[in-house]
C-alpha positions in Angstrom: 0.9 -12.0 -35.8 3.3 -10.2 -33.1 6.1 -12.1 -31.6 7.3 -9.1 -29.5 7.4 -8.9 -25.7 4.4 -7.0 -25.4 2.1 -9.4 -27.6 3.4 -12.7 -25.1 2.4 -14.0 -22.1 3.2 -17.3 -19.9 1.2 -19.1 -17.2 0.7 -22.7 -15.8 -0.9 -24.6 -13.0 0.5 -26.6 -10.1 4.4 -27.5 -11.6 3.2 -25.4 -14.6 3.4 -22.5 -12.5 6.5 -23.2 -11.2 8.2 -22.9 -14.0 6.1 -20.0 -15.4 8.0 -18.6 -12.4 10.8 -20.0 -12.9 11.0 -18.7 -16.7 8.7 -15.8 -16.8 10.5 -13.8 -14.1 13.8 -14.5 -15.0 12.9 -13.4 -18.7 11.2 -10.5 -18.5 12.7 -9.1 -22.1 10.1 -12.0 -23.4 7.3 -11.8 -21.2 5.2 -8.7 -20.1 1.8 -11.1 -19.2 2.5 -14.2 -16.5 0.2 -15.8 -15.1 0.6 -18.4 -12.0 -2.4 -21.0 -11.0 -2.6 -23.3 -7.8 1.2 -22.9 -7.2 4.2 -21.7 -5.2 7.6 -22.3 -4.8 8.4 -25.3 -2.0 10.6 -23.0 0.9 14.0 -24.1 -0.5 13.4 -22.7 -3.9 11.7 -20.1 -2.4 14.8 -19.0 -0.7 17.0 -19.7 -3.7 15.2 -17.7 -5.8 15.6 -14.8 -3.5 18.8 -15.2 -3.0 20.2 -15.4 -6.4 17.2 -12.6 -7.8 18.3 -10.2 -5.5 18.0 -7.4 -8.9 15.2 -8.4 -10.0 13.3 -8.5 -6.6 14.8 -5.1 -5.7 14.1 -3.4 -9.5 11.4 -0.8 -9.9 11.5 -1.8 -13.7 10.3 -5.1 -13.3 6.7 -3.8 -12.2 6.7 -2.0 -15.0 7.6 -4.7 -17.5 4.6 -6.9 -15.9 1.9 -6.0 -17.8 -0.1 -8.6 -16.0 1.1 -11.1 -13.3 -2.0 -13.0 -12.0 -1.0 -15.6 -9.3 -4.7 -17.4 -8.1 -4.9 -20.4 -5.4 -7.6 -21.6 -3.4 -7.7 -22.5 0.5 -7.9 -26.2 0.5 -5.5 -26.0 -2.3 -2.1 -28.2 -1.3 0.0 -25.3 -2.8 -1.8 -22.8 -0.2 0.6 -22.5 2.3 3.6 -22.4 -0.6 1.8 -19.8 -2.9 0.9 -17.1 0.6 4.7 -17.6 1.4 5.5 -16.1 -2.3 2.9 -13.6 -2.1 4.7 -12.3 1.4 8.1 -12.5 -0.2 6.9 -10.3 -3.2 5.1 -8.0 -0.6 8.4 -7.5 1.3 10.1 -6.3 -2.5 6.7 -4.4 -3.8 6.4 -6.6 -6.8 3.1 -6.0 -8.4 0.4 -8.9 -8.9 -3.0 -9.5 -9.3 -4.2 -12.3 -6.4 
């Protein structure tokens, strides 16, 4: 069995996703594989997030530590409107996901 960064990977739905968020993108040394299902961050944590990841956002190594960051949410999904928000925020800082 491999315990190493490369071998792990991290995902939830709805609040799971927010913390795989929360935890996956902040931990990058631990992670390379996140995956995020019918979920966003609410606009406040949104913001904050931004705001306090400013190196992460702005790093061209973190694209290269995701191996795999899969973000999926459906229309009439209640998270719609939260999870296209995120997806325009990591547009704006060229993270790399699979939608």
């Amino acid at each position: 069995m491999k315990a190493d960064r490369e071998s792990r990977a991290l995902a939830g739905l709805s609040m799971g996703g927010l913390q795989t968020l929360d935890i996956g993108l902040t931990n990058l040394d631990q992670f390379a594989y996140l995956g995020v299902f019918s979920s966003g961050w609410f606009p406040d944590r949104r913001a904050a997030f931004e705001k306090d990841q400013q190196a992460l956002l702005k790093d061209p190594e973190t694209n290269k530590k995701l191996r795999l960051f899969w973000i999926t949410n459906g229309k009439p999904d209640i998270a719609y409107k939260n999870n296209q928000a995120m997806l325009e925020m990591f547009d704006r800082y060229g993270v790399k996901y699979e939608y």
